[in-house]
PyMOL Python script that loads the backbone (N, CA, C, O; Angstrom):
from pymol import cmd

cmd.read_pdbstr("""\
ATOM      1  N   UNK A   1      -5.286  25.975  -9.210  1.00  0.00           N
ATOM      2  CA  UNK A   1      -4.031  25.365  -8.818  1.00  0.00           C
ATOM      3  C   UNK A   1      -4.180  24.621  -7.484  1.00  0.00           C
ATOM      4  O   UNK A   1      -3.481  23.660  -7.162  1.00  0.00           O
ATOM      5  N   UNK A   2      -5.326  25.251  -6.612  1.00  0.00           N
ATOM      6  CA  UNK A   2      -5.105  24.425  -5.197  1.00  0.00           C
ATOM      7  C   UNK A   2      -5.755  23.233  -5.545  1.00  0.00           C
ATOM      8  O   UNK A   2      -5.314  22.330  -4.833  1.00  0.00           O
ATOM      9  N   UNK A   3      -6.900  22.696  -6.594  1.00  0.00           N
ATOM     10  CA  UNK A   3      -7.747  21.594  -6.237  1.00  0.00           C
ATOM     11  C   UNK A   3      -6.703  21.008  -7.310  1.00  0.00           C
ATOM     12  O   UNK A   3      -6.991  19.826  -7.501  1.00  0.00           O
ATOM     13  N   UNK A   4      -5.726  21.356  -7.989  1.00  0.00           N
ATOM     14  CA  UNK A   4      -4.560  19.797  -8.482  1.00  0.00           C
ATOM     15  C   UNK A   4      -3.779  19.315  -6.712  1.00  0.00           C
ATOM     16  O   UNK A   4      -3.961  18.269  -6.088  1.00  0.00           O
ATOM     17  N   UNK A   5      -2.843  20.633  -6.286  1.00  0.00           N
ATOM     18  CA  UNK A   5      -2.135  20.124  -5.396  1.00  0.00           C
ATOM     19  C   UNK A   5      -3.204  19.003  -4.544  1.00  0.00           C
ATOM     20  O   UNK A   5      -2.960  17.797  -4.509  1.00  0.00           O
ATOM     21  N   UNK A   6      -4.479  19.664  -3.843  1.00  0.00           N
ATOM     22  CA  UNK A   6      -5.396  19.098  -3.153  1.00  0.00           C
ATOM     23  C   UNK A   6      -5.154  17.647  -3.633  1.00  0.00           C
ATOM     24  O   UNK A   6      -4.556  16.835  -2.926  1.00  0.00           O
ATOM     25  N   UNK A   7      -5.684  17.323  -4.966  1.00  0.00           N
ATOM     26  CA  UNK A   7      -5.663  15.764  -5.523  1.00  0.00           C
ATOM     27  C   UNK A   7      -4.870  15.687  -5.845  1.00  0.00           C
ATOM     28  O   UNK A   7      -4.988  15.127  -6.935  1.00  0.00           O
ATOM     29  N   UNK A   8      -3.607  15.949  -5.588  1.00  0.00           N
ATOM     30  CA  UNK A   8      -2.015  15.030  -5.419  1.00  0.00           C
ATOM     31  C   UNK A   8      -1.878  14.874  -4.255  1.00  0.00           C
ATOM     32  O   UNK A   8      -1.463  13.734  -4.044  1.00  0.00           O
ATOM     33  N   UNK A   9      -2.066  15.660  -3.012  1.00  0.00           N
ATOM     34  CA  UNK A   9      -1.922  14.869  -1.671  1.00  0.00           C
ATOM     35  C   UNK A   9      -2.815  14.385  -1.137  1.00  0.00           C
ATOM     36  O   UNK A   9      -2.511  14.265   0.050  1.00  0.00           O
ATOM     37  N   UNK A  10      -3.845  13.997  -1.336  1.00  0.00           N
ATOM     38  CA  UNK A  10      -4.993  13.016  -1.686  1.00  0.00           C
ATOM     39  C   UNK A  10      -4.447  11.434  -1.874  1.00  0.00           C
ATOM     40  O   UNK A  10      -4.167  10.491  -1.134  1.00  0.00           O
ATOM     41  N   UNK A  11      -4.463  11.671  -3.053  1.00  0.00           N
ATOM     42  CA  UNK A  11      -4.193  10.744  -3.951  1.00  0.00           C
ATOM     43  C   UNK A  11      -2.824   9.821  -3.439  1.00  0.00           C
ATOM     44  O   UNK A  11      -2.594   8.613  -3.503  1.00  0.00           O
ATOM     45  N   UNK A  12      -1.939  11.122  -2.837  1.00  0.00           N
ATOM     46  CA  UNK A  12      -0.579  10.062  -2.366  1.00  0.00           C
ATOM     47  C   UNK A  12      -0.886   9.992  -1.024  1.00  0.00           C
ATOM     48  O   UNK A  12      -1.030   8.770  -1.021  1.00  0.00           O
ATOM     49  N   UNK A  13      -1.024  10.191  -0.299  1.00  0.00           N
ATOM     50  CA  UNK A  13      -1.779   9.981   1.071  1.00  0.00           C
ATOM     51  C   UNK A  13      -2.416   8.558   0.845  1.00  0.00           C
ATOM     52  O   UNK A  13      -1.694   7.589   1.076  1.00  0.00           O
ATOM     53  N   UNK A  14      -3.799   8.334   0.382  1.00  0.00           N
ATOM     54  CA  UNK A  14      -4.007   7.119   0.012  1.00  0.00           C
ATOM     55  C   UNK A  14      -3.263   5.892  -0.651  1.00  0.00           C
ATOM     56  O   UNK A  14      -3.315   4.742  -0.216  1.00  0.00           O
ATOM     57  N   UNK A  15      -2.553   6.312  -1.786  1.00  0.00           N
ATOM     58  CA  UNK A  15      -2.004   5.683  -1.952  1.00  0.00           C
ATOM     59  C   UNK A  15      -0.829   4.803  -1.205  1.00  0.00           C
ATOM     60  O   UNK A  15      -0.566   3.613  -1.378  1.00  0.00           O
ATOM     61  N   UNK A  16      -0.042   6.001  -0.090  1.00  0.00           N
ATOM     62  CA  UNK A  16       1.181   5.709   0.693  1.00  0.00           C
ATOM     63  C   UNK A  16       0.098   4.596   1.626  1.00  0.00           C
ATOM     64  O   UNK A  16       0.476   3.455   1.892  1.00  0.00           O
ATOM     65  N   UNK A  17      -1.045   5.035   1.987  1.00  0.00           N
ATOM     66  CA  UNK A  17      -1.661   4.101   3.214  1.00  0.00           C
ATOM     67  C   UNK A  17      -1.845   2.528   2.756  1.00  0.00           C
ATOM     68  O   UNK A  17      -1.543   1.437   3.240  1.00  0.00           O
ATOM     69  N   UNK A  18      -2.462   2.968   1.636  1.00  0.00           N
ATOM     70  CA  UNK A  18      -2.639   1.270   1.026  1.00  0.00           C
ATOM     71  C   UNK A  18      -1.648   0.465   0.933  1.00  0.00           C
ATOM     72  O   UNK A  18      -1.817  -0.751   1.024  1.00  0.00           O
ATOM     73  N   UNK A  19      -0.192   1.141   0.692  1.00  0.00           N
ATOM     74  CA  UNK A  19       0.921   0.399   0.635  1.00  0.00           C
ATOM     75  C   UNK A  19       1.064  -0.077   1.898  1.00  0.00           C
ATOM     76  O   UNK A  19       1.204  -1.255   2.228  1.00  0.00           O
ATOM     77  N   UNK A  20       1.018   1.037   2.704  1.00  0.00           N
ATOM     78  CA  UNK A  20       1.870   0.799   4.232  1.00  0.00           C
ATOM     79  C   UNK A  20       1.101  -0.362   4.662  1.00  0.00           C
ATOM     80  O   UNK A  20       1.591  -1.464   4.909  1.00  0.00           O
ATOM     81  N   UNK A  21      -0.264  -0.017   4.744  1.00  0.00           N
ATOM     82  CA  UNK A  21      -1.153  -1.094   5.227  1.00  0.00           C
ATOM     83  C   UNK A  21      -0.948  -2.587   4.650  1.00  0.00           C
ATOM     84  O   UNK A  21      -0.678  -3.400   5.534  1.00  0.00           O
ATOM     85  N   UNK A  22      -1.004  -2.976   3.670  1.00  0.00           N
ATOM     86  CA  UNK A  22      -0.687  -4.016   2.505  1.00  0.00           C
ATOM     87  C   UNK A  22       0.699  -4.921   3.473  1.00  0.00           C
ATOM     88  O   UNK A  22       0.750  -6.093   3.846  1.00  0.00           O
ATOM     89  N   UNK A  23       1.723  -3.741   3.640  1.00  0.00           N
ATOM     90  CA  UNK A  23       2.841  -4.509   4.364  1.00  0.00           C
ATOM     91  C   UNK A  23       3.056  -4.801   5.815  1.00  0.00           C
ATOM     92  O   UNK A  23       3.941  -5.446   6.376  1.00  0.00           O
ATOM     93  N   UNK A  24       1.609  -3.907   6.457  1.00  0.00           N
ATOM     94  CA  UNK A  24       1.364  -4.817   7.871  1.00  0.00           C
ATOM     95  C   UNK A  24       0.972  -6.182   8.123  1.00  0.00           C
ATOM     96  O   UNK A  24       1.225  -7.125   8.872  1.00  0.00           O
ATOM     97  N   UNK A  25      -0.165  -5.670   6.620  1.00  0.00           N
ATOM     98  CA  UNK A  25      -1.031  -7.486   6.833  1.00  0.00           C
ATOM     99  C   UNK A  25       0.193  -8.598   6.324  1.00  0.00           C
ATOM    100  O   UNK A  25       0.229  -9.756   6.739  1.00  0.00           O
ATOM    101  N   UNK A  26       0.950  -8.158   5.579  1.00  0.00           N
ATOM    102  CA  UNK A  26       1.793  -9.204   4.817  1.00  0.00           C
ATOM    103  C   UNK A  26       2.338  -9.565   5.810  1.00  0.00           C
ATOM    104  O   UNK A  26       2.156 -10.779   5.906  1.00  0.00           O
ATOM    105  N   UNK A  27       3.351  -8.915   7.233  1.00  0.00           N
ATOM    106  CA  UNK A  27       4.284  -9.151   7.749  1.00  0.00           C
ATOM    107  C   UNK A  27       3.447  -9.582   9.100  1.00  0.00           C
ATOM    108  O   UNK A  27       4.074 -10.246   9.926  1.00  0.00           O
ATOM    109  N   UNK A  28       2.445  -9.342   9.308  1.00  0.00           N
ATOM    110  CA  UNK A  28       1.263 -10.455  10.622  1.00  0.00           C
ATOM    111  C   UNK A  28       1.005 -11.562  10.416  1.00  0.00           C
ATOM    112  O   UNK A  28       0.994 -12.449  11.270  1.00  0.00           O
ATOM    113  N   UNK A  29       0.687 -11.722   8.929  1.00  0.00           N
ATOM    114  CA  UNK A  29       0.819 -12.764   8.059  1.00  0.00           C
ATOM    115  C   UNK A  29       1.542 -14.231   7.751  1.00  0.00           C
ATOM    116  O   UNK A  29       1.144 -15.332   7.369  1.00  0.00           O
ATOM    117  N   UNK A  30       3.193 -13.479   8.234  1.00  0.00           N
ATOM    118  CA  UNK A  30       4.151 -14.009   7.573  1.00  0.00           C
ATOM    119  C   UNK A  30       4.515 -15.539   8.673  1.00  0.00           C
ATOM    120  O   UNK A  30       4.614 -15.589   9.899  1.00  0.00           O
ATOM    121  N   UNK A  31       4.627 -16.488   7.784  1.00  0.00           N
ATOM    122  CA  UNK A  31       5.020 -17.671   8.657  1.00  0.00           C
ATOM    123  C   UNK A  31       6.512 -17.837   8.256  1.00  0.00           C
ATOM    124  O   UNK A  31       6.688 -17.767   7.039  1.00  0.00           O
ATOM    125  N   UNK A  32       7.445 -18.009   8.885  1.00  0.00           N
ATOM    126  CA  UNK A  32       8.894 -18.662   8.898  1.00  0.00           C
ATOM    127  C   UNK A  32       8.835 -20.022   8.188  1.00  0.00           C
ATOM    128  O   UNK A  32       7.962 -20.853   8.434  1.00  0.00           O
ATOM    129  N   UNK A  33       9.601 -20.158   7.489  1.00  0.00           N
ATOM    130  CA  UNK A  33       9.621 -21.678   6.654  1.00  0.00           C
ATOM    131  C   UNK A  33      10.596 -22.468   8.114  1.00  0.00           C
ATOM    132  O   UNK A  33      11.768 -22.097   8.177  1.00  0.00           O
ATOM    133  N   UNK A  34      10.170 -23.395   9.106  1.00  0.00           N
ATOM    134  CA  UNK A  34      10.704 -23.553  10.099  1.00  0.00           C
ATOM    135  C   UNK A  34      11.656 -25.204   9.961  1.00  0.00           C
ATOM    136  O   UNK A  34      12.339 -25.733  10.838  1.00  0.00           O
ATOM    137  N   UNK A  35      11.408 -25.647   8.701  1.00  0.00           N
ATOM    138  CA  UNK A  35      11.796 -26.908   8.064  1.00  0.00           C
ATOM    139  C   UNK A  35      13.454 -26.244   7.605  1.00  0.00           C
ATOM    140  O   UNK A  35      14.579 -26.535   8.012  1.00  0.00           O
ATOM    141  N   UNK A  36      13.058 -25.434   6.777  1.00  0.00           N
ATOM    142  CA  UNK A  36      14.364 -25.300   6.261  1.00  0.00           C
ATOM    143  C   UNK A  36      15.537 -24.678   7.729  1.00  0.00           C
ATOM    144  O   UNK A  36      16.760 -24.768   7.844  1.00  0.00           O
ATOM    145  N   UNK A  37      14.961 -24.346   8.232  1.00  0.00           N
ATOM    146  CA  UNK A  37      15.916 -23.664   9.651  1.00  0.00           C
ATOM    147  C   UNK A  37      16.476 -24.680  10.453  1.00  0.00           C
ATOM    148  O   UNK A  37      17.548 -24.524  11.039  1.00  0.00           O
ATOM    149  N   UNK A  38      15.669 -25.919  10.521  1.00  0.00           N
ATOM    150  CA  UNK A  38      15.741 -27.502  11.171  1.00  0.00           C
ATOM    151  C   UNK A  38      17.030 -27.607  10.039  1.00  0.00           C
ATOM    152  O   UNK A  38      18.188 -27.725  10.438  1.00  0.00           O
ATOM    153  N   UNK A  39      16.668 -27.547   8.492  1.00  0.00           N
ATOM    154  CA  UNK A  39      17.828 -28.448   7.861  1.00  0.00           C
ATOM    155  C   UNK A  39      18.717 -27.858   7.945  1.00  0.00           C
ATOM    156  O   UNK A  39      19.643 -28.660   7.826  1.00  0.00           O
ATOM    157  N   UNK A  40      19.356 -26.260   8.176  1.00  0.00           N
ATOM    158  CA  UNK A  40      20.377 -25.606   7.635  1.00  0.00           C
ATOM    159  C   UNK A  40      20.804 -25.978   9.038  1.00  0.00           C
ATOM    160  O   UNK A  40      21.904 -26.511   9.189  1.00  0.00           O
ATOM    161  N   UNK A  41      20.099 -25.763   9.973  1.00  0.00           N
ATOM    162  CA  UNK A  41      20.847 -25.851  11.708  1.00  0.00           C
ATOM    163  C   UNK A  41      21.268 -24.931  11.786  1.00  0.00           C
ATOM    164  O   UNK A  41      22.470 -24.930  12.053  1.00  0.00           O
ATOM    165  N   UNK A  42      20.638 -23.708  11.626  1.00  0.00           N
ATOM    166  CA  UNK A  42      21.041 -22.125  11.762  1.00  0.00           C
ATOM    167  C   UNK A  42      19.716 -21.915  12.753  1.00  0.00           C
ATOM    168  O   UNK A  42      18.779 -22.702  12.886  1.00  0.00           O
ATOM    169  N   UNK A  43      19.878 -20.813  13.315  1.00  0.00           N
ATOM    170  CA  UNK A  43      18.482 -19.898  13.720  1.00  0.00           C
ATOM    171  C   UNK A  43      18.699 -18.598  13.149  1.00  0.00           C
ATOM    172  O   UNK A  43      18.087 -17.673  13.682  1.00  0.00           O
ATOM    173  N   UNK A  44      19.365 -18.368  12.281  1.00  0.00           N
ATOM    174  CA  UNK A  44      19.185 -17.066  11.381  1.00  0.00           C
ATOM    175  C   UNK A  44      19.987 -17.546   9.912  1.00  0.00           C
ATOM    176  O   UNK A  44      21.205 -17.671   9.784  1.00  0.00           O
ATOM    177  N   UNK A  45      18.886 -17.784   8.801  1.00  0.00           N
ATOM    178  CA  UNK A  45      19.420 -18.075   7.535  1.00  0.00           C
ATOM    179  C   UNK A  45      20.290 -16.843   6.949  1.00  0.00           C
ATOM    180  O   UNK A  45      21.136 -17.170   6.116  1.00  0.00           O
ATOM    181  N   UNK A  46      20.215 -15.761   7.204  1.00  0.00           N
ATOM    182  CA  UNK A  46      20.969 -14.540   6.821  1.00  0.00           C
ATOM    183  C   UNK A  46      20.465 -14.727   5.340  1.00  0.00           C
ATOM    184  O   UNK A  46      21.192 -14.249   4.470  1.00  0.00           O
ATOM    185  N   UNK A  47      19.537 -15.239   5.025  1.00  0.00           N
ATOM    186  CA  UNK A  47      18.653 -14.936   3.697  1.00  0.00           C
ATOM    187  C   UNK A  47      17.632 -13.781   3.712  1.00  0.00           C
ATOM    188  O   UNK A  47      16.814 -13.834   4.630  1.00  0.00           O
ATOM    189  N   UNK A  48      17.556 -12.928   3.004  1.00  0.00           N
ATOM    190  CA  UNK A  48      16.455 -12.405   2.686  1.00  0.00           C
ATOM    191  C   UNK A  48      15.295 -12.463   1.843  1.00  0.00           C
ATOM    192  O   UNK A  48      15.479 -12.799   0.673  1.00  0.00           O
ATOM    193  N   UNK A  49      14.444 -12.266   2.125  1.00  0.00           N
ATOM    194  CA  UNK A  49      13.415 -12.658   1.143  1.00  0.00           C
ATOM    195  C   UNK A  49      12.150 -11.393   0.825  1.00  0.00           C
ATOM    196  O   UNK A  49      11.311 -10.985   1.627  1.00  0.00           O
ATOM    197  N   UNK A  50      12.351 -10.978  -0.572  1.00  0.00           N
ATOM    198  CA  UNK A  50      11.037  -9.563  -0.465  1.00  0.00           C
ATOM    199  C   UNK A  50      10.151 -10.008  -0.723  1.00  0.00           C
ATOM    200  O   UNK A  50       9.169  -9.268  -0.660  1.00  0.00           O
ATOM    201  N   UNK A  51       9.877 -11.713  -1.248  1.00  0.00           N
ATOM    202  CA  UNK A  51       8.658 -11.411  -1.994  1.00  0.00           C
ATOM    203  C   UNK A  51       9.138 -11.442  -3.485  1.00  0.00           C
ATOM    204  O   UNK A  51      10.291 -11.199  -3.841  1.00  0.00           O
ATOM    205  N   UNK A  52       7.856 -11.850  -4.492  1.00  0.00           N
ATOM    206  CA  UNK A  52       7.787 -11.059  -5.352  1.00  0.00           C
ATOM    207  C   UNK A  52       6.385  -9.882  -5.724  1.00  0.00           C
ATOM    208  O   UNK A  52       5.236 -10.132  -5.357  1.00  0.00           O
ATOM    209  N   UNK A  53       6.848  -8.323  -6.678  1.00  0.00           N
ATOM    210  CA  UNK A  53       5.951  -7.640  -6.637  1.00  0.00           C
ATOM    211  C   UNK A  53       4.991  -8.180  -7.851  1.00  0.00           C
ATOM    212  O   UNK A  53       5.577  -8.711  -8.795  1.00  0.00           O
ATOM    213  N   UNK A  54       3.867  -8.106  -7.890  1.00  0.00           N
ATOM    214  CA  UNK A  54       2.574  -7.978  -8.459  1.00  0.00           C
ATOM    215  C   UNK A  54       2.086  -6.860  -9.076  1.00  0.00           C
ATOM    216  O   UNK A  54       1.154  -6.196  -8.623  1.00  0.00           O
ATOM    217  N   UNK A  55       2.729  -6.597 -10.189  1.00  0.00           N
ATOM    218  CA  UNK A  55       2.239  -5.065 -10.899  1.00  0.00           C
ATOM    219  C   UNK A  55       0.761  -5.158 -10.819  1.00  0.00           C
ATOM    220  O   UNK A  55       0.655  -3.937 -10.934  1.00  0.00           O
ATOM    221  N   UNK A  56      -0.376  -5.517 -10.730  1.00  0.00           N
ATOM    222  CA  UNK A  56      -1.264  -5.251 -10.916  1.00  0.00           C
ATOM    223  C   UNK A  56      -1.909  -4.843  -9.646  1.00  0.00           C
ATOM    224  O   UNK A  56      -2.957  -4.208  -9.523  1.00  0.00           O
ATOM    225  N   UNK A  57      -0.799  -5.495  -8.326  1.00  0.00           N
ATOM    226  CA  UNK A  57      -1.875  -4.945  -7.283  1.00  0.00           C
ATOM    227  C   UNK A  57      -1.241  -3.169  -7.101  1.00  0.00           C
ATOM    228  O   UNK A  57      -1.817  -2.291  -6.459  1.00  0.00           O
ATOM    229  N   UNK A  58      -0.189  -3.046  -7.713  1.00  0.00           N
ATOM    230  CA  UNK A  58       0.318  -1.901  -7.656  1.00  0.00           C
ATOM    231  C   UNK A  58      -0.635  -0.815  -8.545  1.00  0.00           C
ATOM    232  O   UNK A  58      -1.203   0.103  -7.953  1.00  0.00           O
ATOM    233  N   UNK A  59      -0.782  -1.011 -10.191  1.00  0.00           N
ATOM    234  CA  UNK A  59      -2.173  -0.807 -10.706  1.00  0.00           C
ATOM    235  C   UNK A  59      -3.725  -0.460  -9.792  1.00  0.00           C
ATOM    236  O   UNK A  59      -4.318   0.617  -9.859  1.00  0.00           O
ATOM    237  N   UNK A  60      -4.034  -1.299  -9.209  1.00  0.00           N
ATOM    238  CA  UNK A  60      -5.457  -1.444  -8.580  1.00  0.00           C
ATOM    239  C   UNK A  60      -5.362  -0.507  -7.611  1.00  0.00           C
ATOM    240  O   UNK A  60      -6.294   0.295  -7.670  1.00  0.00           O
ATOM    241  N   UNK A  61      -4.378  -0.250  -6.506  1.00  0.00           N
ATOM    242  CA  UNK A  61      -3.953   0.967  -5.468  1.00  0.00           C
ATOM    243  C   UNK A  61      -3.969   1.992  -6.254  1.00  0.00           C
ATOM    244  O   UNK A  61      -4.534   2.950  -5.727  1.00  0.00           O
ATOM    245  N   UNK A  62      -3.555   2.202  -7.371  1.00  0.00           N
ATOM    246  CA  UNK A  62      -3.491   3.335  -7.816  1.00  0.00           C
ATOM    247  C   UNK A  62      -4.720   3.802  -8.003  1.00  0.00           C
ATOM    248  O   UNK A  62      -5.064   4.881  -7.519  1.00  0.00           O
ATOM    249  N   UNK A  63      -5.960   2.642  -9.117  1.00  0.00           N
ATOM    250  CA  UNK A  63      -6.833   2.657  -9.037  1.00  0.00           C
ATOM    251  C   UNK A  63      -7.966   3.461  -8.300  1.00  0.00           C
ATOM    252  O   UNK A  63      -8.747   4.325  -8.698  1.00  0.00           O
ATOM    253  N   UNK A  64      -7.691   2.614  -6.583  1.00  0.00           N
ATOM    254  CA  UNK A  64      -8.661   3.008  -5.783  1.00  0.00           C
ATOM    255  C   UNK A  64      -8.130   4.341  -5.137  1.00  0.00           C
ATOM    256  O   UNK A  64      -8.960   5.181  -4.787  1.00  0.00           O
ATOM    257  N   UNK A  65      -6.792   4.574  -4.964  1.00  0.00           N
ATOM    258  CA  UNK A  65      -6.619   5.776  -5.420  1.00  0.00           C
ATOM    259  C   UNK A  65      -6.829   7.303  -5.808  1.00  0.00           C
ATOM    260  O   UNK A  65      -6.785   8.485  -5.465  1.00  0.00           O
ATOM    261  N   UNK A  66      -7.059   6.471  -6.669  1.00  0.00           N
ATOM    262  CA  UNK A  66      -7.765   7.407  -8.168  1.00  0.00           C
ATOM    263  C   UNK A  66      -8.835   8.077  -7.652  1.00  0.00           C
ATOM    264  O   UNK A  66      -8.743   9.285  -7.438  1.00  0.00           O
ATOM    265  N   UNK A  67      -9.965   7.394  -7.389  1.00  0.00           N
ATOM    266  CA  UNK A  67     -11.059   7.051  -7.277  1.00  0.00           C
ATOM    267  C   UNK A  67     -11.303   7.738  -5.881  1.00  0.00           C
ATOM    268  O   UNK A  67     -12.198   8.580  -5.803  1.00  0.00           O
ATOM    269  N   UNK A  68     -10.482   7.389  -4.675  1.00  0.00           N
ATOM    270  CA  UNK A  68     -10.618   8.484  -3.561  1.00  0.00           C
ATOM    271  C   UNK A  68     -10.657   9.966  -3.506  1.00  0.00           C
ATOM    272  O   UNK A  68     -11.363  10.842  -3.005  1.00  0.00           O
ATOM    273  N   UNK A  69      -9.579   9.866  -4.248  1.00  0.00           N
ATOM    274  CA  UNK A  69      -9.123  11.290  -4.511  1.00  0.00           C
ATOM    275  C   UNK A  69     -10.268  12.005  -5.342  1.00  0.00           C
ATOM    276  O   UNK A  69     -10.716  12.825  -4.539  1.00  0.00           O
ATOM    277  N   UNK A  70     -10.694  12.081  -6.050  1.00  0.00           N
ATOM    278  CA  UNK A  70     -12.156  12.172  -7.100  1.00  0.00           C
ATOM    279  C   UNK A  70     -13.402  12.508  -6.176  1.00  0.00           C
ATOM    280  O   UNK A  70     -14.197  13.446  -6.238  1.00  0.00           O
ATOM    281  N   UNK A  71     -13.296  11.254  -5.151  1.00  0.00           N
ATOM    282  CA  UNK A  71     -14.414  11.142  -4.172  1.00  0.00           C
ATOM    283  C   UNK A  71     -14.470  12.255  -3.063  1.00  0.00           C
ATOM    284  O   UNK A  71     -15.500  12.712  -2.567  1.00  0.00           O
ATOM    285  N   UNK A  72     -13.227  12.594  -2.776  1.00  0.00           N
ATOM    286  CA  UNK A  72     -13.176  13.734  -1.898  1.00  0.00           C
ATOM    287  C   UNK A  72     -12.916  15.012  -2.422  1.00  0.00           C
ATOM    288  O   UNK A  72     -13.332  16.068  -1.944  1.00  0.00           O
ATOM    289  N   UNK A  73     -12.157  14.869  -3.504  1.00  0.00           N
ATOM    290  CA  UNK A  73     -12.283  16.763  -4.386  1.00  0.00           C
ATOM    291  C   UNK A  73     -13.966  16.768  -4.397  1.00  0.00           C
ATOM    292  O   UNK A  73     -14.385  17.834  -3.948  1.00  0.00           O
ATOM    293  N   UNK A  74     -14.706  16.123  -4.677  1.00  0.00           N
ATOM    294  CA  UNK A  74     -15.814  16.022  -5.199  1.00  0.00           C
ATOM    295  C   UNK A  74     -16.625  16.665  -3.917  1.00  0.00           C
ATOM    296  O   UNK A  74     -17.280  17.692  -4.092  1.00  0.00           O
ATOM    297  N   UNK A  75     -16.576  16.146  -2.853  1.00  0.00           N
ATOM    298  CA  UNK A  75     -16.940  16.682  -1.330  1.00  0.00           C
ATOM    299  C   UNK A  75     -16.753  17.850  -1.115  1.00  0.00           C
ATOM    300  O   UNK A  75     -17.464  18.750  -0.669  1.00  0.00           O
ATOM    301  N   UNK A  76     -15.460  17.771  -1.557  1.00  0.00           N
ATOM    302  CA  UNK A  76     -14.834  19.268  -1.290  1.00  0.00           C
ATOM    303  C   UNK A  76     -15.802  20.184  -1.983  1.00  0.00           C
ATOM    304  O   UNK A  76     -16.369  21.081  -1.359  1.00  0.00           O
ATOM    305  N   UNK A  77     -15.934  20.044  -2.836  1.00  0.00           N
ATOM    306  CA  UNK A  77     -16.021  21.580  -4.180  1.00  0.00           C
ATOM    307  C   UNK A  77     -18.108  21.026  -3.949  1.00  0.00           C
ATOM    308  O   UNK A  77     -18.925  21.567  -4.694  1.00  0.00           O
ATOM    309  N   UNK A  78     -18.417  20.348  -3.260  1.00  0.00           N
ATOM    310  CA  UNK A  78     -19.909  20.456  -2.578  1.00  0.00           C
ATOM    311  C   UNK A  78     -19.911  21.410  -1.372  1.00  0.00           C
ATOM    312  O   UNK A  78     -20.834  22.174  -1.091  1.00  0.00           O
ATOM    313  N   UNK A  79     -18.732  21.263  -0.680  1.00  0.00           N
ATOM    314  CA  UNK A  79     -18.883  21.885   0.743  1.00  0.00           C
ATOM    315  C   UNK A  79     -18.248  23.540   0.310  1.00  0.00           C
ATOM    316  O   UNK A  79     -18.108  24.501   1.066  1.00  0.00           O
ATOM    317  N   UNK A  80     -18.064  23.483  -0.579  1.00  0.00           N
ATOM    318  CA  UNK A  80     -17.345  25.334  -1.536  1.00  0.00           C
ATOM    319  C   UNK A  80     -18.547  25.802  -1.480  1.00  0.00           C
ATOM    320  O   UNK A  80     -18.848  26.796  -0.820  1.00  0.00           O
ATOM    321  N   UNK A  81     -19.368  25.108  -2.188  1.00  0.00           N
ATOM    322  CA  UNK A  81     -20.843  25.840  -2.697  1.00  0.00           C
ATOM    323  C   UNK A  81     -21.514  26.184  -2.402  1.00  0.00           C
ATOM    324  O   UNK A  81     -22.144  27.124  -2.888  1.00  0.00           O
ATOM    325  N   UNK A  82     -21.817  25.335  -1.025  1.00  0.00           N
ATOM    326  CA  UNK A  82     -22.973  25.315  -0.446  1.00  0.00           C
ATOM    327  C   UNK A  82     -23.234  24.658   1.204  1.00  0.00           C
ATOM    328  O   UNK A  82     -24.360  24.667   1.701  1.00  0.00           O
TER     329      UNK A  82
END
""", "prot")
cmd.dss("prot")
cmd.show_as("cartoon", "prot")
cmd.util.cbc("prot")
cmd.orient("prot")
């Protein structure tokens, strides 16, 4: 029972990071459309904008994920043994 919980907070740990991280680079990233702010003659469009999501990069996080979590139970149950 401990090496499931183990690779569920693993697994979401990584996973939560890849997200979090994903939305630093996006928002360091991010340029202001500064044309349209010239045409509206606002300095705050009171628009929001999320984006759209990309199921697959959501997929691929899970992925690597996956794959962490695996990588470190795997460590783990080396460092049990021996």
């Amino acid at each position: 029972m401990l090496k499931y919980i183990g690779f569920t907070v693993i697994f979401l740990g990584v996973y939560f990071l890849l997200q979090i991280g994903t939305g630093i680079v996006s928002t360091f990233f991010y340029t202001p459309d500064i044309q349209e702010v010239i045409e509206t003659g606002s300095v705050f469009s009171g628009k929001i904008e999320f984006g759209n999501t990309d199921p697959a990069l959501v997929i691929l996080f899970g992925i690597i994920s996956f794959c962490a979590a695996m990588g470190v139970m795997k460590v783990f149950k080396k460092i049990a043994k021996g």
